[in-house]
Steps between C-alpha positions, in 0.01 A plus 500: 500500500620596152759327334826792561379482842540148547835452295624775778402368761642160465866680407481778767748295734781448315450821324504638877845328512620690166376812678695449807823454308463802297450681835834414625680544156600808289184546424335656772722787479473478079117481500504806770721674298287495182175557680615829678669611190161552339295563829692665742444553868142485748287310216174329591519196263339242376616156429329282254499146438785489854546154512690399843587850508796651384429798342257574825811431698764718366326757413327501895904492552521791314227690758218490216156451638418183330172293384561232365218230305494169331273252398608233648428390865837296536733777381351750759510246784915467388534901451317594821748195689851667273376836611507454866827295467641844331347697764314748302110596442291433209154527435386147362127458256384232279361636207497480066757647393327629203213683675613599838269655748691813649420866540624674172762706512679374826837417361824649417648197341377158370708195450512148325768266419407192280130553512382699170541175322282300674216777457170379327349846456815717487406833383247475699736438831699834360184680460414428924898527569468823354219634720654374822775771445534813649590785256870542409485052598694248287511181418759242489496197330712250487430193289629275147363318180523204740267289246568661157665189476194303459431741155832477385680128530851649387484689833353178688852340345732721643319542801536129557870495425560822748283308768749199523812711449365690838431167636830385460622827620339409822157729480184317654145668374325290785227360279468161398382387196150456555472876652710627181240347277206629669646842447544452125146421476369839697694659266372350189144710619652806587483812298859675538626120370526650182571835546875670420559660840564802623351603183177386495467619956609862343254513282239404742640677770422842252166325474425563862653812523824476648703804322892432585599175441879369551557180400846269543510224232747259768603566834591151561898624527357684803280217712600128358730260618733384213320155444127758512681684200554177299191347584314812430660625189228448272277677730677759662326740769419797425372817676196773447453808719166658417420820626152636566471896464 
């Protein structure tokens, strides 16, 4: 078992929890919102890196035909349990993310929140991404410069302050310290680290052949809690759509 797999297996519980409060807050319907905006209506999609689910959730809510993979064994045992306590249908594989093993072509619309980062090989994930979609697909991603903290310790400062200001605010991140370090050291060995994003995922995204690319610098107005937007300010989310034509 490789090291990301591990580190997600062993927080896939109470980041099930996180997922199950999102589902009954705001933003179900914000999430939904943004994803038909750019998809629209009777998509097959594909969700990558799904965690316990969410994304496979509302957009099965939404009547898409979903798939939905992960590598980690303990996040699809708690998104195949908080998809039959929504009541909806997802199809559920193990598989790298990076180098998935599906008939090319056979989606309208692929989606990721929070797992481009993580990616050891990322162009490389865009490049197989890219094949998976039907012509006319898109992709969305959703992700941050989570770590570009670690290559820039003014960031790391303010990030630190924001933290316990959201703290005191009342936000819980639902990692303890030991998890939170673990992290930081995956990211030390990961490429996109030390990337500016969305710049540097537009440039590969060209790479691979995506043509239309929209890109939102911060949606976090749109799907954050006020203590997410102070925690997160030095890293807010932001979105791509990539089309394939």
């Amino acid at each position: 078992m490789g090291e990301i797999e591990s580190y997600w297996n062993n927080r896939a519980n109470t980041y099930s929890e996180m997922i199950s409060e999102d589902i009954n807050s705001f933003k179900r319907e914000a999430w939904s919102k943004i994803i038909k905006n750019k998809a629209g209506d009777n998509v097959k999609a594909l969700d990558i890196g799904t965690g316990p689910g969410f994304f496979a959730i509302i957009m099965s809510q939404m009547g898409y035909d979903v798939t939905a993979v992960d590598c980690s064994t303990s996040m699809l045992e708690e998104a195949k349990s908080n998809t039959q306590l929504a009541g909806v249908k997802v199809k559920f594989m193990k598989g790298d993310v990076e180098n998935l093993d599906l008939p090319v072509e056979s989606f309208d619309l692929i989606v990721n929140r929070n797992v481009t980062w993580t990616l050891k090989e990322p162009v490389k994930a865009y490049k197989n991404w890219f094949s998976l979609l039907k012509k006319s697909g898109k992709l969305l991603i959703f992700d941050a410069n989570w770590y570009l903290r670690l290559a820039k310790p003014e960031l790391e400062e303010e990030y630190t302050k924001d933290i316990k200001l959201a703290v005191d605010m009342g936000y819980d991140c639902k990692t303890n310290e030991k998890q939170r370090s673990k992290c930081k050291d995956i990211a030390r060995n990961l490429p996109l680290t030390y990337e500016l994003r969305p710049e540097w995922d537009k440039r590969a995204l060209t790479q691979c052949g995506f043509e239309k690319i929209i890109i939102e610098e911060d949606i976090s107005n749109k799907i954050y809690t006020e203590e997410e937007k102070v925690a997160y300010r030095t890293a807010p989310m932001f979105s791509i759509c990539a089309c394939k034509y």
